[in-house]
TORVOVO-567241 format. One record per atom (N, C-alpha, C): residue in one letter; atom name; x, y, z. Coordinates in Angstrom, 1 decimal, always signed. Example, Ala and Ser with C-alpha at 12.3 -4.5 7.8 and 13.67 -1.06 7.14 Angstrom:
keti type = A | atom = N | x = +13.2 | y = -5.7 | z = +7.8
keti type = A | atom = CA | x = +12.3 | y = -4.5 | z = +7.8
keti type = A | atom = C | x = +13.2 | y = -3.3 | z = +7.8
keti type = S | atom = N | x = +12.8 | y = -2.2 | z = +7.1
keti type = S | atom = CA | x = +13.7 | y = -1.1 | z = +7.1
keti type = S | atom = C | x = +12.9 | y = +0.0 | z = +7.9
***
This chain:
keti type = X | atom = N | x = +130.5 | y = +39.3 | z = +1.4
keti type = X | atom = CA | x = +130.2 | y = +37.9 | z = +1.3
keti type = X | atom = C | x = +131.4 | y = +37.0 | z = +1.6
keti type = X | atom = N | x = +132.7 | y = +37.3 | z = +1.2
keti type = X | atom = CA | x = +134.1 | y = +36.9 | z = +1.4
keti type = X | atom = C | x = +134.2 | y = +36.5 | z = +3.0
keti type = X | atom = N | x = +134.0 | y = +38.2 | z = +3.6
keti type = X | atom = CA | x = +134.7 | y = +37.9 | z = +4.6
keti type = X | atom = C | x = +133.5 | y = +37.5 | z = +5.4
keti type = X | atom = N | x = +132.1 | y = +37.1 | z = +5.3
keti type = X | atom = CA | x = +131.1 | y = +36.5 | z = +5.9
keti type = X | atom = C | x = +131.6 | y = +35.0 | z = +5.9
keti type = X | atom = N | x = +131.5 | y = +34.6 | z = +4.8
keti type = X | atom = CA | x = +132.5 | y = +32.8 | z = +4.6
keti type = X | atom = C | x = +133.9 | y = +32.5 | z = +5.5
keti type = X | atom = N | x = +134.5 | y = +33.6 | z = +5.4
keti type = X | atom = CA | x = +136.0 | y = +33.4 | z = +6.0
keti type = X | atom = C | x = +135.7 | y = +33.2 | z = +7.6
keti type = X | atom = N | x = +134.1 | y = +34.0 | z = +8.1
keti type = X | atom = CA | x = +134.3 | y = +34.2 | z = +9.4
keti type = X | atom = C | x = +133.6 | y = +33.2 | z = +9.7
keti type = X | atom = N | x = +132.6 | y = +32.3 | z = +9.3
keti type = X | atom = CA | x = +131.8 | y = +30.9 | z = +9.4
keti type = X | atom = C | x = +132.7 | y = +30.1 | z = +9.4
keti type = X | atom = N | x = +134.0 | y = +30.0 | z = +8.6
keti type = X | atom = CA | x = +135.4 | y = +28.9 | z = +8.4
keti type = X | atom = C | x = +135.9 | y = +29.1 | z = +9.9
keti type = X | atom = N | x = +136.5 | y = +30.0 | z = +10.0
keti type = X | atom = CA | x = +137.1 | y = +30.3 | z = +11.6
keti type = X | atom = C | x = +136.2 | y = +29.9 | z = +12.8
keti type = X | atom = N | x = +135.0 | y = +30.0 | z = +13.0
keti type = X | atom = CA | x = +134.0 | y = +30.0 | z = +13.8
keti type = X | atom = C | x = +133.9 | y = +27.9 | z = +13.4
keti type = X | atom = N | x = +133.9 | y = +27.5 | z = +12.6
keti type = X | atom = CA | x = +133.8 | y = +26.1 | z = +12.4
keti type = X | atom = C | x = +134.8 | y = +25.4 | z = +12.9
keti type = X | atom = N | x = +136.1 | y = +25.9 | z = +12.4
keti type = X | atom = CA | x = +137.9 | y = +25.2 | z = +13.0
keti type = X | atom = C | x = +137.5 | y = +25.5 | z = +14.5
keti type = X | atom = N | x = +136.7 | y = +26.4 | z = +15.3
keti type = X | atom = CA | x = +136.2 | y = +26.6 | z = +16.8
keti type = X | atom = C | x = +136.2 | y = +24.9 | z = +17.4
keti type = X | atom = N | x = +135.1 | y = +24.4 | z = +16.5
keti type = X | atom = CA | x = +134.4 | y = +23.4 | z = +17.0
keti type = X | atom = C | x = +135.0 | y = +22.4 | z = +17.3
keti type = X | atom = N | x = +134.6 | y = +21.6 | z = +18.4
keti type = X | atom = CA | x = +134.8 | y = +20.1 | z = +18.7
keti type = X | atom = C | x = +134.9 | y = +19.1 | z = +17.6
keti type = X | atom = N | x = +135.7 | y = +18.0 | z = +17.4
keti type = X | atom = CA | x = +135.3 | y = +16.6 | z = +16.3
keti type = X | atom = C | x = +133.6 | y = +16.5 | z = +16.2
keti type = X | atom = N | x = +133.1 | y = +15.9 | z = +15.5
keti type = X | atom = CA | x = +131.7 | y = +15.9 | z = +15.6
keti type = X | atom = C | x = +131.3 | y = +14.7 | z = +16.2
keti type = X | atom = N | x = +131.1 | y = +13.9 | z = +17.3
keti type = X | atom = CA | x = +130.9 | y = +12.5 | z = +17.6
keti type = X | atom = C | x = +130.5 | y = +11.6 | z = +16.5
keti type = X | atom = N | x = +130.6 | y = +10.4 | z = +16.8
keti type = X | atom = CA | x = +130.4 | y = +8.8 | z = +15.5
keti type = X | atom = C | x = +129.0 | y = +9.0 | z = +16.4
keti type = X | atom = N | x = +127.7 | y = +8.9 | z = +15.6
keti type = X | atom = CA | x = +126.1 | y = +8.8 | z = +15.5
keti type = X | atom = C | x = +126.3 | y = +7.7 | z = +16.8
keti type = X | atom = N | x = +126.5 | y = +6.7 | z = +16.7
keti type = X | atom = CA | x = +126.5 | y = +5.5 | z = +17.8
keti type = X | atom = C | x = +127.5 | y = +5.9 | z = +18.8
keti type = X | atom = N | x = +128.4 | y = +6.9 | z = +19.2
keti type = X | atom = CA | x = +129.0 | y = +6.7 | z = +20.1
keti type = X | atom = C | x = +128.4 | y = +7.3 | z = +21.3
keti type = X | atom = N | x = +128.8 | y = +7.1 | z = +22.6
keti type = X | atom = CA | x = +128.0 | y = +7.2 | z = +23.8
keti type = X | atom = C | x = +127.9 | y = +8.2 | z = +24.1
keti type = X | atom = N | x = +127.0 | y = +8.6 | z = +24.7
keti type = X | atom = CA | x = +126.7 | y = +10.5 | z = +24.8
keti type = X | atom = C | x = +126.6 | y = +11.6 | z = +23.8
keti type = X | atom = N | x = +125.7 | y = +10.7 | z = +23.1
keti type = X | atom = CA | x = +126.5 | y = +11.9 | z = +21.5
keti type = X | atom = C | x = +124.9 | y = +12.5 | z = +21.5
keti type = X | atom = N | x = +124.7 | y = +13.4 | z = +21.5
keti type = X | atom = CA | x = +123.4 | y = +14.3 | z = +20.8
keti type = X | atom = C | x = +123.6 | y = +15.0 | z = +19.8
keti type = X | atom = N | x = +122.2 | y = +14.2 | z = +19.3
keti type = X | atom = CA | x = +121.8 | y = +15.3 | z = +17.8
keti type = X | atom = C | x = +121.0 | y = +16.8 | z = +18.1
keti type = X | atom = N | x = +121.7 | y = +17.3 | z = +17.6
keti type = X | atom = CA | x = +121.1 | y = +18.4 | z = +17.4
keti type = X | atom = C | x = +120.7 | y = +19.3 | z = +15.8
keti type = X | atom = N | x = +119.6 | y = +19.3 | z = +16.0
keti type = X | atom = CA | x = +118.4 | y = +19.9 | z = +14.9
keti type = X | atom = C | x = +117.8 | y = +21.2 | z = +15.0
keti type = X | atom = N | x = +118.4 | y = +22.6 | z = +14.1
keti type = X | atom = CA | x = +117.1 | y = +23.4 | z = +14.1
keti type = X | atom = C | x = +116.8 | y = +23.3 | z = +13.0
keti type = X | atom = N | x = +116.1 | y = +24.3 | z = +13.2
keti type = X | atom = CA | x = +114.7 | y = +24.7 | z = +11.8
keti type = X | atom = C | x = +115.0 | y = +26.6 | z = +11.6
keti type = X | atom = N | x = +115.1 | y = +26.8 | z = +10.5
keti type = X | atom = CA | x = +115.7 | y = +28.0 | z = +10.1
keti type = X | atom = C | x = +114.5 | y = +27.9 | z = +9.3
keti type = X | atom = N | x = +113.9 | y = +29.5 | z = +9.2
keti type = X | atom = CA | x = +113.2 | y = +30.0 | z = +7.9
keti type = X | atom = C | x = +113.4 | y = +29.5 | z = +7.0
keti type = X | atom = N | x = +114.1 | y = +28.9 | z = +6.1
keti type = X | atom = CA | x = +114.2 | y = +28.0 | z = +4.9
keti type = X | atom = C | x = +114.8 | y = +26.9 | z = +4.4
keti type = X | atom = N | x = +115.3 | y = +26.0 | z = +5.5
keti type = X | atom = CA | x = +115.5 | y = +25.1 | z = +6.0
keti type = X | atom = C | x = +116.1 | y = +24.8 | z = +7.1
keti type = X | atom = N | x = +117.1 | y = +23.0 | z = +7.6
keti type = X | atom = CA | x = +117.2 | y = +22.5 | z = +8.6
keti type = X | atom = C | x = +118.7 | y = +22.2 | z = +8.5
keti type = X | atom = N | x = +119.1 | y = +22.4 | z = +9.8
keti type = X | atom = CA | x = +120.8 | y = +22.0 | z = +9.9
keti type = X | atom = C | x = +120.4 | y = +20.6 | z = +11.5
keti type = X | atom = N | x = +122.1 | y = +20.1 | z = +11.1
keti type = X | atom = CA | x = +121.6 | y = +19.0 | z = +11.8
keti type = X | atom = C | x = +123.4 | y = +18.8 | z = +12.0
keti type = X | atom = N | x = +123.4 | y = +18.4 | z = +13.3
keti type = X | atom = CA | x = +125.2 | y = +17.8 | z = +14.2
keti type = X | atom = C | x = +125.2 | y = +17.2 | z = +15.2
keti type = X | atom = N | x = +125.8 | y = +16.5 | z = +15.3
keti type = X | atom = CA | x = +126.1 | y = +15.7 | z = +16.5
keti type = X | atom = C | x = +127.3 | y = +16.3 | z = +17.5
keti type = X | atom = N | x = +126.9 | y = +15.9 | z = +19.0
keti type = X | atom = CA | x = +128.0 | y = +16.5 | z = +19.7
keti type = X | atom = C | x = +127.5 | y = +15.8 | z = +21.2
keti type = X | atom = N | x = +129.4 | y = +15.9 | z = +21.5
keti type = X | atom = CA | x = +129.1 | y = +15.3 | z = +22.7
keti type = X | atom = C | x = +128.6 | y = +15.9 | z = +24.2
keti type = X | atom = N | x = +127.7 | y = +14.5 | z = +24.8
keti type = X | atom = CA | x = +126.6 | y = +15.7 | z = +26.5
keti type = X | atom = C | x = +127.6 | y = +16.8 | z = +26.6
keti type = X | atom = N | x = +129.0 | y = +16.5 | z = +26.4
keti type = X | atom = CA | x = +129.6 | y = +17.6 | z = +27.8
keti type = X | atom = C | x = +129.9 | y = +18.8 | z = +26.6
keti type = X | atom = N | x = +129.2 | y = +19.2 | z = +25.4
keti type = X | atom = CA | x = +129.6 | y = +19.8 | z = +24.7
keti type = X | atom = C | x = +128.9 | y = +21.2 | z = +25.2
keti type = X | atom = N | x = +129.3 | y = +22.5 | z = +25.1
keti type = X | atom = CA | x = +128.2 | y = +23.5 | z = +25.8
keti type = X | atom = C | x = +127.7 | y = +24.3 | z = +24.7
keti type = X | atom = N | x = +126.2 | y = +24.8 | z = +25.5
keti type = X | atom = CA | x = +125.5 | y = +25.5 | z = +24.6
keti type = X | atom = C | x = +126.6 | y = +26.6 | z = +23.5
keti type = X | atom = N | x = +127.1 | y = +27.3 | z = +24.1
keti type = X | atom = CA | x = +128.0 | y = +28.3 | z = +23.3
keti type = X | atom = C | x = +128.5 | y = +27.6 | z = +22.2
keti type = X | atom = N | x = +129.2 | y = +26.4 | z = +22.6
keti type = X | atom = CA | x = +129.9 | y = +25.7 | z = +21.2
keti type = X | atom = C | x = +128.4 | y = +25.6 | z = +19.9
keti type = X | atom = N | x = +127.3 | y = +25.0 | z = +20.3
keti type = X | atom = CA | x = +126.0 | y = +24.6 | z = +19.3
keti type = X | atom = C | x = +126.0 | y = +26.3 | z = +19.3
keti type = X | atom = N | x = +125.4 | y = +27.3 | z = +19.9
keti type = X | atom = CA | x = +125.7 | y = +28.4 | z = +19.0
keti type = X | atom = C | x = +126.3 | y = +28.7 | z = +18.0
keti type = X | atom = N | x = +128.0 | y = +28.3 | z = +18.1
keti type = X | atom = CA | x = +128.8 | y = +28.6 | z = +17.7
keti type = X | atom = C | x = +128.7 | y = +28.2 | z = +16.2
keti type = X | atom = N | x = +128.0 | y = +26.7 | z = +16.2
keti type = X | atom = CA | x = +127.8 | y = +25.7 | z = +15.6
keti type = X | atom = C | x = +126.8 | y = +26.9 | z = +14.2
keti type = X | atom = N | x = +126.0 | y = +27.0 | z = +14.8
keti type = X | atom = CA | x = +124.6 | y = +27.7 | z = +14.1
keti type = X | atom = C | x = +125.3 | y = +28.7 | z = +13.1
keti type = X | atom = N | x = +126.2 | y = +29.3 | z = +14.2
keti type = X | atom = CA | x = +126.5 | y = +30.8 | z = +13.4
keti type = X | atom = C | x = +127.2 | y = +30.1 | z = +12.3
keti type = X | atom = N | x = +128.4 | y = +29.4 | z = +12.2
keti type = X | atom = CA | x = +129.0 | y = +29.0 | z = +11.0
keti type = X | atom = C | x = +128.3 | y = +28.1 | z = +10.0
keti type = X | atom = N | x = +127.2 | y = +27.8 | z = +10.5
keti type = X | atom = CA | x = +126.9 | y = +26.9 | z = +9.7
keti type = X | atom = C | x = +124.9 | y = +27.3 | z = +9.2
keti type = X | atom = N | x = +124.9 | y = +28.3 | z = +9.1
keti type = X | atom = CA | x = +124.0 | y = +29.4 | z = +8.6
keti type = X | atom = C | x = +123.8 | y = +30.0 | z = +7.5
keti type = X | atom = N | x = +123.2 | y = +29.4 | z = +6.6
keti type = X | atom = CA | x = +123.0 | y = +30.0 | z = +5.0
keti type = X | atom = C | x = +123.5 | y = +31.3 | z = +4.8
keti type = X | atom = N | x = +124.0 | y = +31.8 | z = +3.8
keti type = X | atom = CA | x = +124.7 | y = +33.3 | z = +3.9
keti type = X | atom = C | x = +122.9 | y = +34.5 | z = +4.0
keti type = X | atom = N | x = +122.5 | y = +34.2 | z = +3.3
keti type = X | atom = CA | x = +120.8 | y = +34.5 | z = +3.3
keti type = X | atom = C | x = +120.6 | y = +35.0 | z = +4.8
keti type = X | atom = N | x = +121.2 | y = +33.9 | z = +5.8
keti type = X | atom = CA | x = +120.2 | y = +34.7 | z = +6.9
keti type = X | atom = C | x = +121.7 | y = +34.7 | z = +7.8
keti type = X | atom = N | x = +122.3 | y = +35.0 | z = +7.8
keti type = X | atom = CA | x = +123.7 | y = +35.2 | z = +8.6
keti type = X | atom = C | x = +123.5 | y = +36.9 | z = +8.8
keti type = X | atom = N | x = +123.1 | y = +37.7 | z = +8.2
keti type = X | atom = CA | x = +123.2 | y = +38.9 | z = +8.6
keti type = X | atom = C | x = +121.9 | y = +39.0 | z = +9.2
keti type = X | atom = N | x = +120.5 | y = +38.5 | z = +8.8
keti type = X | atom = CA | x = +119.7 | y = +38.6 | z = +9.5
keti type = X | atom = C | x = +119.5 | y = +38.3 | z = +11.1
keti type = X | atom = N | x = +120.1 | y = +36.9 | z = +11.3
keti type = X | atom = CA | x = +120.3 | y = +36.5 | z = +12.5
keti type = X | atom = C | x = +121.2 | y = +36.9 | z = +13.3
keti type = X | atom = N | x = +122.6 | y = +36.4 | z = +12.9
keti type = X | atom = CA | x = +124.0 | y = +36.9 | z = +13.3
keti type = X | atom = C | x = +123.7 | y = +35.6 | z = +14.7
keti type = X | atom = N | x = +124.2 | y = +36.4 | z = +16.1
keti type = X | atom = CA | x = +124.0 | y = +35.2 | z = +16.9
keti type = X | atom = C | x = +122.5 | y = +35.8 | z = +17.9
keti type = X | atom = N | x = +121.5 | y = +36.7 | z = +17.5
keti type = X | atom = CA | x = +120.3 | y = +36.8 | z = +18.0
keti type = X | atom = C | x = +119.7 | y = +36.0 | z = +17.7
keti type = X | atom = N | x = +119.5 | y = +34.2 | z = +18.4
keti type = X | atom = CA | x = +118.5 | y = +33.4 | z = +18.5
keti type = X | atom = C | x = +118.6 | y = +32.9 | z = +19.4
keti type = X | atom = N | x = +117.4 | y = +32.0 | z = +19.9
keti type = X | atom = CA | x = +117.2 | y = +31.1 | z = +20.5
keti type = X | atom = C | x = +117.6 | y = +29.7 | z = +20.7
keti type = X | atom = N | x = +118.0 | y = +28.8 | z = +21.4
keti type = X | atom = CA | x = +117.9 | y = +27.5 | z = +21.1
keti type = X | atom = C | x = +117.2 | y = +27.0 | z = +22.1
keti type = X | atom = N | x = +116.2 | y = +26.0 | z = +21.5
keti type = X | atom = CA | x = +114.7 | y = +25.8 | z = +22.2
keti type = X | atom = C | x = +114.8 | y = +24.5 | z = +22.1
keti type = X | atom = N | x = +114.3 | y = +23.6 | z = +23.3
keti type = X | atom = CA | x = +114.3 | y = +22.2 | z = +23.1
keti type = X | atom = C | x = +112.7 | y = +22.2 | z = +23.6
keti type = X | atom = N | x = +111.8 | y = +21.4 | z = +22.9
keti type = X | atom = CA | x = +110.4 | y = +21.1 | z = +23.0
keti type = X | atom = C | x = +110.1 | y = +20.2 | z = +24.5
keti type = X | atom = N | x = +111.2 | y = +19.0 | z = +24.6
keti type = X | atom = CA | x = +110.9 | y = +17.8 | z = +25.7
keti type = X | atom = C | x = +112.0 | y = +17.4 | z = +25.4
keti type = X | atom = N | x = +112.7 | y = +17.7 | z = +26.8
keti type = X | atom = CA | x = +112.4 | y = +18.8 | z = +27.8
keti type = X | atom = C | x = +112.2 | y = +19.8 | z = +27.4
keti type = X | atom = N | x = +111.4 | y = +20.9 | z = +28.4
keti type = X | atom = CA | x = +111.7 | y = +22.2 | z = +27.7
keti type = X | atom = C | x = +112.5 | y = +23.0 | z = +28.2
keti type = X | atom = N | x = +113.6 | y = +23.7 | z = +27.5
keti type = X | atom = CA | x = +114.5 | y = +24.6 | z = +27.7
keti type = X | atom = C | x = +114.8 | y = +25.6 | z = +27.0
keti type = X | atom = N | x = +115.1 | y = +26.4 | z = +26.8
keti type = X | atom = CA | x = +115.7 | y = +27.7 | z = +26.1
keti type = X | atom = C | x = +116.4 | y = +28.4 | z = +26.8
keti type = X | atom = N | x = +117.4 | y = +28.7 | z = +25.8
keti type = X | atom = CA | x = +118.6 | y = +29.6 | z = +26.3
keti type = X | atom = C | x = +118.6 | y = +30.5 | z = +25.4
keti type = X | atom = N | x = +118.5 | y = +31.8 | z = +25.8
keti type = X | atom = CA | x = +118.6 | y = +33.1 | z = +24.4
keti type = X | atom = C | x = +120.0 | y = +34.0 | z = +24.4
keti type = X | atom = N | x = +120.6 | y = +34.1 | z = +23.9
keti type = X | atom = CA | x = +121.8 | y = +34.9 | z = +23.4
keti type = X | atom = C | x = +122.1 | y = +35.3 | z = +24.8
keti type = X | atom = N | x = +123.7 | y = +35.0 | z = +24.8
keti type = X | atom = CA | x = +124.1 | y = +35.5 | z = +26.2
keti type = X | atom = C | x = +123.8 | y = +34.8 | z = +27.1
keti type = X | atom = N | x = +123.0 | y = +33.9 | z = +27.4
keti type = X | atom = CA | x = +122.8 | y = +32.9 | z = +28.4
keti type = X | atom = C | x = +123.3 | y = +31.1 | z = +28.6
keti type = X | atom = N | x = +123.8 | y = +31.1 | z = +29.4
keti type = X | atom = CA | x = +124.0 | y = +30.4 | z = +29.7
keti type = X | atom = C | x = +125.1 | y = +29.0 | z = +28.9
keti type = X | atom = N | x = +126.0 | y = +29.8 | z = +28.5
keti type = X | atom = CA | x = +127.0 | y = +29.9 | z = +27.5
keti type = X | atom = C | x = +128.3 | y = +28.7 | z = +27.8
keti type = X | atom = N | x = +128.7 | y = +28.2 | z = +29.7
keti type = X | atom = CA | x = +128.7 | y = +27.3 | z = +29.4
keti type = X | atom = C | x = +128.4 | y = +26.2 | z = +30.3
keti type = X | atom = N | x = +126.9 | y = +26.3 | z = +30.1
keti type = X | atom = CA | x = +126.0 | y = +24.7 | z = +30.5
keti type = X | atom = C | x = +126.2 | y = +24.2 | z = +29.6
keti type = X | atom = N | x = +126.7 | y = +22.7 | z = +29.8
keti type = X | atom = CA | x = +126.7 | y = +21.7 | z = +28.9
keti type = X | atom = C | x = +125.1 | y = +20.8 | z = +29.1
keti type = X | atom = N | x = +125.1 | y = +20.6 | z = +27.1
keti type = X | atom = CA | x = +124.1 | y = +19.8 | z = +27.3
keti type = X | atom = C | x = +123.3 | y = +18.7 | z = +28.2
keti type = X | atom = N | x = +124.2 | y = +18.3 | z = +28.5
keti type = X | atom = CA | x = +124.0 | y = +17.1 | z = +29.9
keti type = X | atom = C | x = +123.2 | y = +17.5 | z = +30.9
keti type = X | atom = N | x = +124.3 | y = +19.2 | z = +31.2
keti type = X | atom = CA | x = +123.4 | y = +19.9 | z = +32.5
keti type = X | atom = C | x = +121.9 | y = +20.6 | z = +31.8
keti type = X | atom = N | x = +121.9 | y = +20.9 | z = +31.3
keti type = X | atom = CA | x = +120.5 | y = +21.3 | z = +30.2
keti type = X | atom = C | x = +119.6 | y = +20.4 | z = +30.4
keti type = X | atom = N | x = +119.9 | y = +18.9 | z = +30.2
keti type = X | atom = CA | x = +118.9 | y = +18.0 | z = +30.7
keti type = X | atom = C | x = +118.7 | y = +18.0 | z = +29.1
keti type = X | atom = N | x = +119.4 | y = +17.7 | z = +28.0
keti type = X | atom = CA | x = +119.6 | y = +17.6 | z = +26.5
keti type = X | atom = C | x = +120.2 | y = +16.1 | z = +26.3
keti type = X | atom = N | x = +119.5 | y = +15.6 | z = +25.7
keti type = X | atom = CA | x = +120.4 | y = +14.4 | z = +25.2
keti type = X | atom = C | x = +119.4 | y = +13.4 | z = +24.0
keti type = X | atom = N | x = +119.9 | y = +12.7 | z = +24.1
keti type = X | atom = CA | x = +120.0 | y = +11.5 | z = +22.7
keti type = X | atom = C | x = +119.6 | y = +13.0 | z = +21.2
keti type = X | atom = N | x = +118.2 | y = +13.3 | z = +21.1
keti type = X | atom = CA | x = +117.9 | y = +13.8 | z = +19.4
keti type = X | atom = C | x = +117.2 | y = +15.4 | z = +20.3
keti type = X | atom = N | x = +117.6 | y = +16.7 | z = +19.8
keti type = X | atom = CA | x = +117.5 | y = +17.9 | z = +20.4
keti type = X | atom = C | x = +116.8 | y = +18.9 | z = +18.9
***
């Protein structure tokens, strides 16, 4: 459990500043996990890899071993999906992702 936490910390210091909600280009991004919802802001030119990156550290310990980095990220409208391994670094912009995801 230690070194699961230690490796979510490391995986988080990864990440970009998190954009100010009003500032220009900023997207929300929202999944939905089996027992609840995580939610961040980031900016268009941020890339899918980083919001993975995002998930992994920031993943209840509960489902960190279940998941690990085997998921999806699915946007409804538009619709896109990128599954593990793919497309790692399109930025959301190029995804055609913006304002609430």
């Amino acid at each position: 459990a230690a070194a699961a936490g230690a490796h979510q910390a490391e995986l988080a210091a990864w990440l970009p500043a998190e954009p100010q909600a009003a500032a220009r280009g900023t997207v929300r991004v929202l999944v939905r996990l089996p027992t609840t919802r995580i939610s961040r802001r980031f900016g268009s030119g941020a890339t899918l890899q980083q919001v993975r990156t995002w998930v992994e550290s920031a993943l209840p310990e509960t489902l960190h071993g279940a998941l690990g980095d085997r998921f999806e990220l699915v946007s409804t409208h538009p619709r896109y999906v990128s599954r593990a391994g793919e497309g790692g670094e399109t930025t959301l912009e190029m995804a055609g992702l913006d304002g609430e995801q």
